[in-house]
Backbone as numpy.savetxt, mean C-alpha at the origin, in Angstrom:
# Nx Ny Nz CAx CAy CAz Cx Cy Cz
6.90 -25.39 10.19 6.06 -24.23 10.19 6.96 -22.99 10.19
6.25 -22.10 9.59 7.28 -20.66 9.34 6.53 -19.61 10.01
7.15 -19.05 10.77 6.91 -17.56 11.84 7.71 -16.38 10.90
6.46 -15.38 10.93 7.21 -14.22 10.60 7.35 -13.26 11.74
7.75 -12.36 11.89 8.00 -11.07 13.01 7.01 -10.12 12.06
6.17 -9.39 13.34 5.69 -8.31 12.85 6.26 -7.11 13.03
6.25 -6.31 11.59 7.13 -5.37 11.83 6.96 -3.93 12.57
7.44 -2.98 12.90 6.93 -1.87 13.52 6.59 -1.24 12.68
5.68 -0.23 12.05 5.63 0.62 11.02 5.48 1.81 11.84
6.52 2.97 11.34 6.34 4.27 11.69 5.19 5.59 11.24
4.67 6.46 11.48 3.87 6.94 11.00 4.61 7.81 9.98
4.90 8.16 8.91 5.61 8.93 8.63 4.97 10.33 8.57
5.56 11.24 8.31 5.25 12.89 8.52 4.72 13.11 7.22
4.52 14.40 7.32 3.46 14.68 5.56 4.92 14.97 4.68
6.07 15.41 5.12 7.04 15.80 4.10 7.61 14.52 3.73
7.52 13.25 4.63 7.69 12.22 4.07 6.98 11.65 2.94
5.82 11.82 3.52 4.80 10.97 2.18 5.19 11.83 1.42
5.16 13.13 1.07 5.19 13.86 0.01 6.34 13.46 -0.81
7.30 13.18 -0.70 8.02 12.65 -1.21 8.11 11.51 -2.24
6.86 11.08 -2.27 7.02 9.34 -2.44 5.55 9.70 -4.05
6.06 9.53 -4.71 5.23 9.52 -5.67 4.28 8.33 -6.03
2.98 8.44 -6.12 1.84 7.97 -6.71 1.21 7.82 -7.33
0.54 6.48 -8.07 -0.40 6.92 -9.12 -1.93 6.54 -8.43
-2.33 7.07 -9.35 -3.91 6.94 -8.93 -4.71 5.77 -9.69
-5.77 4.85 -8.90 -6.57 3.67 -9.37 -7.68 3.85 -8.66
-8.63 3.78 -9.83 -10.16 4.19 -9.42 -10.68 2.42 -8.90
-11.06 2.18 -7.95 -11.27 1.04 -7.38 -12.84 0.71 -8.27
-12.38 -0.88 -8.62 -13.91 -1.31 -9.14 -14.13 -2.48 -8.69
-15.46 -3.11 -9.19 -15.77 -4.16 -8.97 -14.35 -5.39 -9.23
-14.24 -6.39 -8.72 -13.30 -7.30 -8.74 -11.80 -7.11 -8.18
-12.02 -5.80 -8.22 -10.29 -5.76 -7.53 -10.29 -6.00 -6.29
-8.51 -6.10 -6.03 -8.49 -6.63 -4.73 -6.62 -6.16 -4.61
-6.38 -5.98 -3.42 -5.40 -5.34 -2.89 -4.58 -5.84 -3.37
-4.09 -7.48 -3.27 -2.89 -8.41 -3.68 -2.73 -8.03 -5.29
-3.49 -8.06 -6.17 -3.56 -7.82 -7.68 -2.83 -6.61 -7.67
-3.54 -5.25 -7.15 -3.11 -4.22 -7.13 -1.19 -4.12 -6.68
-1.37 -5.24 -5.70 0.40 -5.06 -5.07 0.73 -5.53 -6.38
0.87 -6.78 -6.92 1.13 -7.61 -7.87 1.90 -6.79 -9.47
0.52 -6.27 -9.54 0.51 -5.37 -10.70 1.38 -4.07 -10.83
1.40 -3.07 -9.57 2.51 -2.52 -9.61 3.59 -2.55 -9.24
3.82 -4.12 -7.98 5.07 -4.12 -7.62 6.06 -5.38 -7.79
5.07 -6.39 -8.66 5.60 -7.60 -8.98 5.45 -8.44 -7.53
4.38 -8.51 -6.73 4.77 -8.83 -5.45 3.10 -8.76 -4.76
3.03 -9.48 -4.83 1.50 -9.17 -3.86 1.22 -9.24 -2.63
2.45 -9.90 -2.04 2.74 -9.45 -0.21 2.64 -8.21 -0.08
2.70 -7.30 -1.06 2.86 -5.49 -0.11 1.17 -5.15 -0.48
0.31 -6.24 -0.39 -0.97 -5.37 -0.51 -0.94 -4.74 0.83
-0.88 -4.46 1.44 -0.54 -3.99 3.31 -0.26 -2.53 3.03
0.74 -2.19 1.97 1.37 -1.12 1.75 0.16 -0.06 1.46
-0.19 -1.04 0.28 -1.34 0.38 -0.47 -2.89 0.53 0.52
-2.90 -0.65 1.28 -4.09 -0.66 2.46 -3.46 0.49 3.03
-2.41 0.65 3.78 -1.72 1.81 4.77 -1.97 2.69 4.05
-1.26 2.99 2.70 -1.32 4.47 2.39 -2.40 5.47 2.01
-3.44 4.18 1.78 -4.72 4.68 1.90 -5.58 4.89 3.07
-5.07 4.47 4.14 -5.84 4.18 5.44 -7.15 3.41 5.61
-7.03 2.33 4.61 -8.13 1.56 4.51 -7.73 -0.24 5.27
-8.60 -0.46 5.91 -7.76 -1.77 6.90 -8.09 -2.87 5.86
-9.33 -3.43 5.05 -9.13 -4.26 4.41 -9.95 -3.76 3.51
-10.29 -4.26 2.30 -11.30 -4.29 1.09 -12.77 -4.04 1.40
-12.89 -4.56 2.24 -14.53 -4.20 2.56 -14.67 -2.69 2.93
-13.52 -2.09 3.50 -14.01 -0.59 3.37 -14.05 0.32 2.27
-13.32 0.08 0.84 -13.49 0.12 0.01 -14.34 0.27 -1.10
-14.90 1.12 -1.44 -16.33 1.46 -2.16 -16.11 1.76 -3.71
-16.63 0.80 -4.75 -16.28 1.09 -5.97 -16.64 2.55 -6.31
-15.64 3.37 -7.00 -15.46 4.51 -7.36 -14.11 5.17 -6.59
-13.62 4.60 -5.31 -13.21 5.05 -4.51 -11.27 5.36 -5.17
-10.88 6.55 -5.26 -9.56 6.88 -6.32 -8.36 6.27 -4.68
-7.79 5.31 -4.78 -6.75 5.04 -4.19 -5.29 5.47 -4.95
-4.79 6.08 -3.60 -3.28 6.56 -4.83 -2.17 5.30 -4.45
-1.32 4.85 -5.01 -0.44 4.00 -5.12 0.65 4.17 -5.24
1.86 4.32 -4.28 2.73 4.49 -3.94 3.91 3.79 -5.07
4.34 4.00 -6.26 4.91 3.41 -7.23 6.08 2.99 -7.36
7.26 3.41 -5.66 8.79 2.86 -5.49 8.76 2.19 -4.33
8.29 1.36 -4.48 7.70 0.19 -3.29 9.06 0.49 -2.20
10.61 0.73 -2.66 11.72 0.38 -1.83 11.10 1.75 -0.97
11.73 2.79 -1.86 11.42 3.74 -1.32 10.37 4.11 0.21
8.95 3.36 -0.61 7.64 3.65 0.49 8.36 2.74 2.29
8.58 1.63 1.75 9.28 0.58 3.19 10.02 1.79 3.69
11.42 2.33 3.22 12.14 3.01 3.81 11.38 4.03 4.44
10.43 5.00 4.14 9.68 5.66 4.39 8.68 4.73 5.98
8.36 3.69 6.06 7.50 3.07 6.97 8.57 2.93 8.06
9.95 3.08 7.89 10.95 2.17 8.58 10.94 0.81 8.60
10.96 -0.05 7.66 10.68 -0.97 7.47 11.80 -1.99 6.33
12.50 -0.92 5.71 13.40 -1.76 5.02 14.90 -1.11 5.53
C-alpha cells in the first residue's frame, strides 16, 4: 500500500497570483477537473490546483456557464502554493 503526505499549501498574496498567468474555460456540461488538469498540464493529479485557484472544493459547486481561469505554468503555480 502507498501513503502520500499531505502537503501544506500556502495562501499566496494577490501580487503572487498576479503573477501567474491564466487562461480562461467556460465550464460545461461533462467536464470535470482531472480532464481540465490533463488537458492543460499533461497530468490530471493537479485537478486540486485549478479547484484552489478557483476556490471551488469539488465539481458540484460548479455551475455550467461558470468562466474558471487556469493557471497555465503548473511549475510555476506549485512554487507559488509552496509546494514544489
Amino acid at each position: 500500500m502507498r501513503f502520500y503526505e499531505t502537503p501544506i499549501i500556502k495562501n499566496p498574496s494577490v501580487a503572487e497570483r498576479t503573477r501567474l498567468t491564466a487562461d480562461a474555460h467556460i465550464w460545461k456540461y461533462g467536464d470535470r477537473l482531472y480532464k481540465l488538469a490533463d488537458q492543460y498540464y499533461n497530468d490530471s493529479r493537479f485537478w486540486w490546483v485549478i479547484a484552489w485557484y478557483n476556490g471551488v472544493p469539488c465539481e458540484a459547486e460548479i455551475e455550467n456557464g461558470t468562466i474558471l481561469a487556469i493557471p497555465l505554468n503548473i511549475e510555476e503555480t506549485l512554487k507559488v502554493l509552496g509546494v514544489a
